[in-house]
N, C-alpha and C positions, 0 to 999 in steps of 0.2 A: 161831303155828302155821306149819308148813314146809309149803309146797307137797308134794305128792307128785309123782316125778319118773317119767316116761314109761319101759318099757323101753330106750328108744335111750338115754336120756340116763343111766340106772341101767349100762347095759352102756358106754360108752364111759367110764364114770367108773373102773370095773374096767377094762377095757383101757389106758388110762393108769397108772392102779396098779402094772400089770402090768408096760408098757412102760418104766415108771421104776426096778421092781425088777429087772427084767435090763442096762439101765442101769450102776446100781449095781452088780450081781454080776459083770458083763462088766468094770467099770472096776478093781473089785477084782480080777478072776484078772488082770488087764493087767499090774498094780501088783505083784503077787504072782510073776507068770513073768518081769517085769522085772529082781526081785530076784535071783532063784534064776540067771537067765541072768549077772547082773551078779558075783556070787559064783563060777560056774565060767569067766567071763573075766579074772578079777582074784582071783586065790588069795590067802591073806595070804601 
């Protein structure tokens, strides 16, 4: 059996989730406007 986990500890577990999925989506648009920026500095 799993313990049951406190409000603080249920909501900071979602806050991490959270902080990790913009993380991710941040690193992704980075990777993605690096591309598009690199493509109109270098034309074929």
């Amino acid at each position: 059996m799993e313990r049951e986990l406190t409000p603080v500890e249920a909501r900071s577990g979602v806050v991490s989730g959270r902080i990790l999925t913009i993380l991710v989506l941040s690193s992704l648009g980075a990777i993605a406007a690096l591309a598009i920026a690199w493509f109109f500095i270098f034309p074929q």
